[in-house]
C-alpha positions as CSV (number, residue, x, y, z in Angstrom):
1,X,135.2,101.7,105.7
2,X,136.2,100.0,102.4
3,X,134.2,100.8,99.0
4,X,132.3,97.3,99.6
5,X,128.9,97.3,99.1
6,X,126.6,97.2,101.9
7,X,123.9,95.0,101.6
8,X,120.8,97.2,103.5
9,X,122.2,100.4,101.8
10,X,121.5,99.5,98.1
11,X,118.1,97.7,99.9
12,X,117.3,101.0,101.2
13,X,118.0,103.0,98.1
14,X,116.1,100.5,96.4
15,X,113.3,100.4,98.4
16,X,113.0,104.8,98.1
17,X,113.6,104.5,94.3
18,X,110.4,102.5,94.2
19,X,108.7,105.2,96.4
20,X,110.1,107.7,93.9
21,X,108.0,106.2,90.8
22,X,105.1,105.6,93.4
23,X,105.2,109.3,94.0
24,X,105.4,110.1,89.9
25,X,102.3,108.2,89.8
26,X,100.5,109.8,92.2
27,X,100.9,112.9,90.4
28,X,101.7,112.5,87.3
29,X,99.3,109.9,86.3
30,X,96.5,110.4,88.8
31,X,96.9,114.1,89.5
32,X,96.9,114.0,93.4
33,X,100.2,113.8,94.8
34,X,98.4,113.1,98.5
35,X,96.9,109.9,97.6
36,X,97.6,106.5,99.4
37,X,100.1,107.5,102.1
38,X,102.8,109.7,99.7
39,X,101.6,112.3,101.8
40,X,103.3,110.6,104.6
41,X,106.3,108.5,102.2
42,X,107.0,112.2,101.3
43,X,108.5,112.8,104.6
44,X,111.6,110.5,104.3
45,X,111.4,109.4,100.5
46,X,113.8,112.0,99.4
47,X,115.6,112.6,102.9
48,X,116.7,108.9,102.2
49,X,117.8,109.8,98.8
50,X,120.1,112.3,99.4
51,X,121.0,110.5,103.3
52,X,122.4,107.6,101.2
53,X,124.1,110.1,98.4
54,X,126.3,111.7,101.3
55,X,126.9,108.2,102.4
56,X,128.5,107.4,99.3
57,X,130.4,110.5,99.0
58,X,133.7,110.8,100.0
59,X,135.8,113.8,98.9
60,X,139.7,113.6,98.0
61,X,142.5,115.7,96.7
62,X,142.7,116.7,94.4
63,X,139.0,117.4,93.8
64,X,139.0,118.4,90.4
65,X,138.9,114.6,88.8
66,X,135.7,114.4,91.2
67,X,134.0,117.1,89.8
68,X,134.7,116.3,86.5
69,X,133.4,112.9,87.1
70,X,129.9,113.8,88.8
71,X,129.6,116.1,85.9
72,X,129.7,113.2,83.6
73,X,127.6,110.8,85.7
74,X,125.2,113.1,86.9
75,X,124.3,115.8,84.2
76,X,125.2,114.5,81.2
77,X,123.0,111.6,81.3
78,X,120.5,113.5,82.4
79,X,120.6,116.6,79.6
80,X,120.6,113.9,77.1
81,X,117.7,112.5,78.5
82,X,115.6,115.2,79.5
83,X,116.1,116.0,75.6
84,X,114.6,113.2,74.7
85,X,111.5,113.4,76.9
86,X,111.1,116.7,75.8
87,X,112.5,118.0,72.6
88,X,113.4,121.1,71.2
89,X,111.6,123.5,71.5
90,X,110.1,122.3,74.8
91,X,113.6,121.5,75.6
92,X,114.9,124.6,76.3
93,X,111.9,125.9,78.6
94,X,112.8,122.4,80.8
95,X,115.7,124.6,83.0
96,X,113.5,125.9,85.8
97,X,113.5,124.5,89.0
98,X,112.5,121.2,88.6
99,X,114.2,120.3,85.4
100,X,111.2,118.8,83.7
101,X,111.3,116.4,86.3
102,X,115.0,115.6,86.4
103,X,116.0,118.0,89.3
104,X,117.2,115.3,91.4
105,X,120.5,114.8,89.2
106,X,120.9,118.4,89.0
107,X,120.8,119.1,93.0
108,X,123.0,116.7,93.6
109,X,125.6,117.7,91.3
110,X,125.2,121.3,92.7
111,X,125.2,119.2,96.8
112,X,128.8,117.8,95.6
113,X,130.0,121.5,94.9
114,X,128.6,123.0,97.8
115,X,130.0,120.1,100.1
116,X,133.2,120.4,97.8
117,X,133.1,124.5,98.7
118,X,133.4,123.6,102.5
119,X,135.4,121.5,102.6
120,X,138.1,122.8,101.1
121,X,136.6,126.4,103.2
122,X,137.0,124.7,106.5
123,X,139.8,122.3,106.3
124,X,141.9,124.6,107.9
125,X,140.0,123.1,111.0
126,X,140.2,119.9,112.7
127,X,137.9,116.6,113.3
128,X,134.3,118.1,114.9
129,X,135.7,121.5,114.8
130,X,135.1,121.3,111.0
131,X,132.0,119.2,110.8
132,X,129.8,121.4,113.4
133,X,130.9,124.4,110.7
134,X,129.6,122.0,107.9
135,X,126.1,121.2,109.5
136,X,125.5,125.2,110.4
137,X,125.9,126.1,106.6
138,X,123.8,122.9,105.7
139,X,121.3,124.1,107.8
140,X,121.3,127.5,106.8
141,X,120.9,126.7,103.0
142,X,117.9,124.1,103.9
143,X,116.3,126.5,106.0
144,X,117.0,129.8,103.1
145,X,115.7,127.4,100.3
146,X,112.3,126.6,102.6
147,X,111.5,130.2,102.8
148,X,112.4,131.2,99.3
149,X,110.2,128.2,98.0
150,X,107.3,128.9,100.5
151,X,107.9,133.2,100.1
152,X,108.7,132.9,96.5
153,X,105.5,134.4,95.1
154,X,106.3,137.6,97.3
155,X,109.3,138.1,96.5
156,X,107.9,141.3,94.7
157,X,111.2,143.2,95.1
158,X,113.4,140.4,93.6
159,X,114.6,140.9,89.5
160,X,113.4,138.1,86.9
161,X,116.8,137.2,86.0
162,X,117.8,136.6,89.8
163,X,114.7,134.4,89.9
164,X,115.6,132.3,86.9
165,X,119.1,131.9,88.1
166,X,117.6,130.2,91.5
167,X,115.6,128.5,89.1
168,X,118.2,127.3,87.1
169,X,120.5,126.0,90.0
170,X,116.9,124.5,91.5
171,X,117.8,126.3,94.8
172,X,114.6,125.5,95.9
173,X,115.6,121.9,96.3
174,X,118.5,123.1,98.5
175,X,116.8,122.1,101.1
176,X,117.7,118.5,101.0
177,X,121.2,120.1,101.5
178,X,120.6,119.5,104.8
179,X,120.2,115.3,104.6
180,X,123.1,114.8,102.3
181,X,125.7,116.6,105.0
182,X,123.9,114.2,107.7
183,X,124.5,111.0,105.2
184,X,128.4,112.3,105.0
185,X,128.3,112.4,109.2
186,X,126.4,109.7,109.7
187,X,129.2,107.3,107.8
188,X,132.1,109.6,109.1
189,X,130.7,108.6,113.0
190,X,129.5,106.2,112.1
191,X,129.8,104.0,115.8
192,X,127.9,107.0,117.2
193,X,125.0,107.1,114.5
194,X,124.1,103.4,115.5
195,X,123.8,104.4,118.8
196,X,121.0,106.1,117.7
197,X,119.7,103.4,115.7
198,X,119.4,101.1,118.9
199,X,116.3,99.1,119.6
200,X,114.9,101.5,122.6
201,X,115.7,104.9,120.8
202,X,113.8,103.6,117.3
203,X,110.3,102.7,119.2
204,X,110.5,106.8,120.4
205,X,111.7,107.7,116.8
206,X,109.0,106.0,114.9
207,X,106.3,107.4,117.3
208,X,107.7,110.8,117.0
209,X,107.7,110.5,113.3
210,X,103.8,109.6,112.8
211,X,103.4,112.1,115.5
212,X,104.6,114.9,113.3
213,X,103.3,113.2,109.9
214,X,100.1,113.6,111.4
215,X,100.9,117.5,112.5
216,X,98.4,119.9,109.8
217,X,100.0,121.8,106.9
218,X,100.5,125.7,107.5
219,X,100.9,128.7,106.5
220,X,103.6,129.1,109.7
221,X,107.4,128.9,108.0
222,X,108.6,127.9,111.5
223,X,106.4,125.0,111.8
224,X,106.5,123.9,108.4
225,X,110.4,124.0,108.4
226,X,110.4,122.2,111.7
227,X,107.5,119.4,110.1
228,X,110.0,118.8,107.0
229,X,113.4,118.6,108.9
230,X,112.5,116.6,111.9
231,X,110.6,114.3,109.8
232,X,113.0,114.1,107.4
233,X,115.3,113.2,110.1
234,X,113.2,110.9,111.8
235,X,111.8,109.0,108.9
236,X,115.8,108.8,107.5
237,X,116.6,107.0,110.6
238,X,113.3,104.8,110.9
239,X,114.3,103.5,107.8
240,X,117.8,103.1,108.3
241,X,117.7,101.1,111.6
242,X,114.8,98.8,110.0
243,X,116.9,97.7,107.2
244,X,119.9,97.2,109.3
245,X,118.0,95.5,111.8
246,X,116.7,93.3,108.9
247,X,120.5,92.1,107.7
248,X,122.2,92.0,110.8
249,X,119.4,90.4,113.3
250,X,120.7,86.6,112.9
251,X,117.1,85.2,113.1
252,X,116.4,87.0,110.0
253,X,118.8,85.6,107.9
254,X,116.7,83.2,106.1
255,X,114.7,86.5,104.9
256,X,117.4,88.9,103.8
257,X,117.9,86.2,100.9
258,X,114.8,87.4,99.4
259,X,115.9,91.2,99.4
260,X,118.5,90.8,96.7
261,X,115.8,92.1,93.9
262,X,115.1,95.4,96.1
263,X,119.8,95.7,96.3
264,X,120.1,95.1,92.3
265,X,117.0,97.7,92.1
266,X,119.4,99.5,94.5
267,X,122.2,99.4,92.0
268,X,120.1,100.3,89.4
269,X,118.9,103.7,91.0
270,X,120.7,106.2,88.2
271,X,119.3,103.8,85.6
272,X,115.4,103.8,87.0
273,X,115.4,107.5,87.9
274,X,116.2,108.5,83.9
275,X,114.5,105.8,82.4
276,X,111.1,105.9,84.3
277,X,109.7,109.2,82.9
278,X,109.5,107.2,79.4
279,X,107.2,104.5,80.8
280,X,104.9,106.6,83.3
281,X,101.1,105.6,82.3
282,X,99.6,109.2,81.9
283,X,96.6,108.1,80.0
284,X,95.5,106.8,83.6
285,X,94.5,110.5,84.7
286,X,91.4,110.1,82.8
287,X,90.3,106.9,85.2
288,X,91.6,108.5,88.4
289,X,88.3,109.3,89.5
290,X,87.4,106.3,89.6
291,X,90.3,105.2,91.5
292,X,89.6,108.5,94.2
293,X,85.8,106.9,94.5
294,X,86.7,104.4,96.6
295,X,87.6,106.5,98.8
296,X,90.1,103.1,100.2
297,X,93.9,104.2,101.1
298,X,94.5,100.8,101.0
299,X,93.0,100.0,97.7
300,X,94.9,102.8,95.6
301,X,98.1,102.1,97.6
302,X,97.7,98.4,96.0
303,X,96.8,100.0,92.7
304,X,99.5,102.2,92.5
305,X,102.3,100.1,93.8
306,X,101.4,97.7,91.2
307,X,102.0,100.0,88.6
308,X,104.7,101.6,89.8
309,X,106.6,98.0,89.8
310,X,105.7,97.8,86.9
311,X,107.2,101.0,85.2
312,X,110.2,99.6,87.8
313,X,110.5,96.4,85.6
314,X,110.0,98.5,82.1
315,X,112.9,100.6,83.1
316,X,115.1,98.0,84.0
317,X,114.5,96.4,81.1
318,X,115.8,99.0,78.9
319,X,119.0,99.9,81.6
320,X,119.8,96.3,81.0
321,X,119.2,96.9,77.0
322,X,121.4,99.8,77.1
323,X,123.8,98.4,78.7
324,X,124.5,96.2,76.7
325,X,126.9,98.5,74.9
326,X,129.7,99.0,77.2
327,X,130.0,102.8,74.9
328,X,125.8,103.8,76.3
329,X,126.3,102.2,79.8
330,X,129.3,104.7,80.4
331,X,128.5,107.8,79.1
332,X,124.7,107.1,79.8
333,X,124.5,105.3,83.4
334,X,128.5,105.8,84.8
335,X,130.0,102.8,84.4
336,X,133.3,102.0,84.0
337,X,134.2,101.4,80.4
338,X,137.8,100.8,79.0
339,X,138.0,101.1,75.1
């Protein structure tokens, strides 16, 4: 495959960064994370994210100008502003697992060196050989970083300063590990991945998927483990074959004209996922009782969408302000800037 763009790719990343600042509203600005659906978005919003990251990862030799570029695209930007959301001194408490809120960036950095790791581990293998090998250790990380997320309060026996070094390399977010290798398959076979995206196989995937959305939270790791990775692998895939279906079903043409706002949004991702922090309306946790009185899952998911494209058009406002400075839009977003 060439380094084109693909149209329902940056739709579908587009379409999970807006479910990104629809989740930050939910809980950061109305203090209920559940509300409207997330609990169900939550299944394949981030499995999406990191799906499409191993898409558009490819690894080559040598690999240290890849690291070194990740490094500058991916936690530079984000140091600088994560510094600015929360200055010193509140800066340096901001290294925990979730980065102040910027753990995304972080984890995937730390996804390229892991997936780095094995392949250069395994390429003594060949073809499946080496990609079965890959998909074990991805599972075994995403399963580890479950349990030591869901056992970490008793983990009595473990030392403070091996806890803060899982916190500071987020391991608990690992377990998206798992989503990112499939992303890397998925392209790498790829003829065989749309097989599974056919017509008949979707109808049983999206029925399986609300099927297991609707499967109670536990204190069972087994089950809980099994709700998060076969949805995320169901919901991945829903969402996958609908925006294919939506740009390569001819009678749909006329419609896929219309989805070029959710590809530039799409393009934009980087730019949105720093920037939207800045423009996240927390006053509104004082009103969000008003909002939970309702009691209308249809209502706040209107309300919050609203908002949240909203802070979408804020932030891409001020990418587009940055960037016009060919210096900011390099060392801030990763574009390519000659001097």
């Amino acid at each position: 495959m060439t380094n084109k763009r693909i149209g329902y790719i940056d739709a579908m990343r587009g379409f999970t960064m807006i479910l990104v600042v629809y989740s930050h509203i939910c809980t950061f600005c109305l203090g209920d994370s559940n509300m409207a659906f997330n609990d169900v978005f939550f299944l394949f919003r981030l499995p999406c994210f990191f799906f499409i990251s191993g898409w558009l990862f490819k690894v080559t030799d040598p690999v240290w100008p890849i690291i070194k570029k990740k490094f500058m695209v991916q936690i530079v930007p984000t140091l600088f502003f994560l510094f600015l959301l929360a200055p010193p001194p509140a800066y340096f408490h901001q290294f925990g697992a979730f980065k102040g809120g910027y753990w995304f960036t972080f984890a995937l950095f730390v996804y390229f060196m892991l997936y780095i790791g094995c392949y250069l581990l395994f390429r003594r293998y060949q073809g499946v050989k080496a990609d079965i090998l890959m998909l074990l250790v991805a599972f075994a990380i995403s399963m580890s970083a479950y349990w030591y997320d869901i056992n970490y309060s008793r983990l009595s026996s473990m030392q403070t300063w091996q806890k803060n070094i899982l916190g500071f390399l987020s391991f608990v977010t690992w377990r998206y590990y798992l989503f990112f290798i499939l992303g890397i398959l998925a392209r790498k076979y790829f003829p065989h991945f749309l097989k599974l995206t056919s017509s008949v196989t979707v109808v049983a995937v999206v029925v399986a998927f609300f099927v297991i959305s609707k499967i109670p939270q536990s204190d069972l790791f087994v089950r809980e483990y099994f709700r998060f990775a076969i949805g995320g692998v169901l919901g991945m895939t829903m969402i996958f074959a609908a925006f294919r279906f939506l740009y390569t079903y001819s009678r749909l043409s006329s419609l896929v004209s219309h989805l070029s706002p959710l590809e530039f949004v799409g393009t934009r991702t980087l730019d949105i996922y720093l920037l939207h922090y800045f423009f996240l309306p927390r006053f509104l946790m004082a009103y969000s009782h008003q909002l939970h009185a309702y009691n209308n899952s249809i209502l706040e998911f209107v309300v919050i969408m609203s908002i949240a494209l909203i802070v979408l058009l804020l932030s891409l406002l001020m990418s587009y302000i940055i960037r016009l400075s060919p210096f900011l839009s390099h060392y801030l977003f990763g574009a390519k800037y000659k001097q």
